[in-house]
C-alpha positions in Angstrom: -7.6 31.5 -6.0 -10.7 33.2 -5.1 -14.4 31.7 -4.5 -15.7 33.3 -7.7 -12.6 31.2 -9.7 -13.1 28.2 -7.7 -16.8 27.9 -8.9 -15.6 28.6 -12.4 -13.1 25.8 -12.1 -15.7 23.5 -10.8 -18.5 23.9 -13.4 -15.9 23.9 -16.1 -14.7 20.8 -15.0 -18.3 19.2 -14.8 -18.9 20.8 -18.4 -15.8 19.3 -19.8 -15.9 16.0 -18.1 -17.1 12.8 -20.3 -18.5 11.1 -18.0 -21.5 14.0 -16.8 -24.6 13.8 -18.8 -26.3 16.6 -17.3 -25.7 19.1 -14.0 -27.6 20.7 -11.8 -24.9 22.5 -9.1 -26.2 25.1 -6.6 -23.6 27.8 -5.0 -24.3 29.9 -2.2 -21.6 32.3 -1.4 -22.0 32.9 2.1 -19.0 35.6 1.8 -15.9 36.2 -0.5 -14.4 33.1 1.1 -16.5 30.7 2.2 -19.0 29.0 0.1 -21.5 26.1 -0.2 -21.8 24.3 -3.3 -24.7 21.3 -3.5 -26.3 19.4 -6.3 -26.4 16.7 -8.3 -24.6 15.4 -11.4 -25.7 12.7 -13.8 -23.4 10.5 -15.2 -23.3 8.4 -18.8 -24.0 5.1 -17.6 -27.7 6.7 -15.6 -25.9 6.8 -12.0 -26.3 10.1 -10.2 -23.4 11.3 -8.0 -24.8 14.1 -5.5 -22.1 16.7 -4.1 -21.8 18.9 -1.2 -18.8 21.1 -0.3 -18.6 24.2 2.0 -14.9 25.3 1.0 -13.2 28.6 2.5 -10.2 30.4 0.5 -7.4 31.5 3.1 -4.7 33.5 1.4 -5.7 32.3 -1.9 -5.6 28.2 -0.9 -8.8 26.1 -1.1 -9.9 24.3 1.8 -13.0 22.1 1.7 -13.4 21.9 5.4 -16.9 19.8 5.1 -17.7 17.4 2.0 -19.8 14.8 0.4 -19.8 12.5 -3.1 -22.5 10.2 -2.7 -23.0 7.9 -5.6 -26.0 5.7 -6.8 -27.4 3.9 -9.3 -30.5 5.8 -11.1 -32.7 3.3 -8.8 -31.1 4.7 -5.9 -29.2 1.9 -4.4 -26.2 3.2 -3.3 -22.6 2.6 -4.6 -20.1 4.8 -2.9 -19.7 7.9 -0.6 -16.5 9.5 -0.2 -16.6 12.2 2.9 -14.6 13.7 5.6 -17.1 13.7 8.5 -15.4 12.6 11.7 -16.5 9.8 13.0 -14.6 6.7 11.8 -11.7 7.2 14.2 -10.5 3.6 13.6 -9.7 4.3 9.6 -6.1 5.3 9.1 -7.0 8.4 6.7 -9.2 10.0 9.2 -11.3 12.2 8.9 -11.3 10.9 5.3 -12.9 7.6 4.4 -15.0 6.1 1.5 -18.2 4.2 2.6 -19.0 1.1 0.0 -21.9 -1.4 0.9 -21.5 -1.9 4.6 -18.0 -1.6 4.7 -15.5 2.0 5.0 -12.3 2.0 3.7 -9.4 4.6 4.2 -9.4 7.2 1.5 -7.3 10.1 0.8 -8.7 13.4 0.6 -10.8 13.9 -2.2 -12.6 16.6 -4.5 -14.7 16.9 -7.3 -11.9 15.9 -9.8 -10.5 12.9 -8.2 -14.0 11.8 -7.6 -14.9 11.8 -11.2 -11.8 10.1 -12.0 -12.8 7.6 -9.8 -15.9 7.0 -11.0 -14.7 7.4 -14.8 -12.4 4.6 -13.9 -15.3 2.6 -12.8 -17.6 3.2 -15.5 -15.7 3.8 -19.0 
């Protein structure tokens, strides 16, 4: 897979997804494989789920070496954030961890599409 068929994949999935209302995704190709890709996505039930992803393509795998899914209500009290920063060394799955309220939980490591299922699950 290349960058170029990454970002394809990702704004077909936002496209085809019932659960987005409306998207607004940025991507900023820094070279052929490594890319940023920021923005927000609105969802049916009025939350917003903002997104952040540098991801580099090594002999055609994805990597998303740095991301974000931060969802809130359309008041802007936070819900959940899924991320892979490091710096919840207790949590089992690190880097990988999903903050909700005060709390963090282990998580596996997410993208875009398990994200939305997540959420789908939540709100459908």
């Amino acid at each position: 897979m290349t960058i170029k068929e990454y970002q394809t994949q990702f704004l077909k999935l936002c496209m085809d997804s019932p659960i987005i209302s409306d998207s607004n995704v940025n991507f900023d190709e820094i070279d052929e494989n490594n890319c940023y890709i920021s923005g927000l996505l609105e969802l049916i039930d009025a939350s917003v789920l903002y997104i952040a992803e540098y991801v580099e393509v090594k002999h055609g795998n994805i990597t998303r070496l740095k991301y974000r899914y931060h969802w809130q209500k359309k008041d802007a009290s936070f819900i959940a954030r899924w991320d892979n920063v490091p710096h919840h060394k207790e949590i089992q799955s690190f880097p990988f961890h999903l903050h909700e309220g005060d709390k963090i939980y282990s998580s596996k490591e997410m993208a875009i599409d398990l994200v939305l299922e997540e959420i789908g699950a939540r709100i459908i």
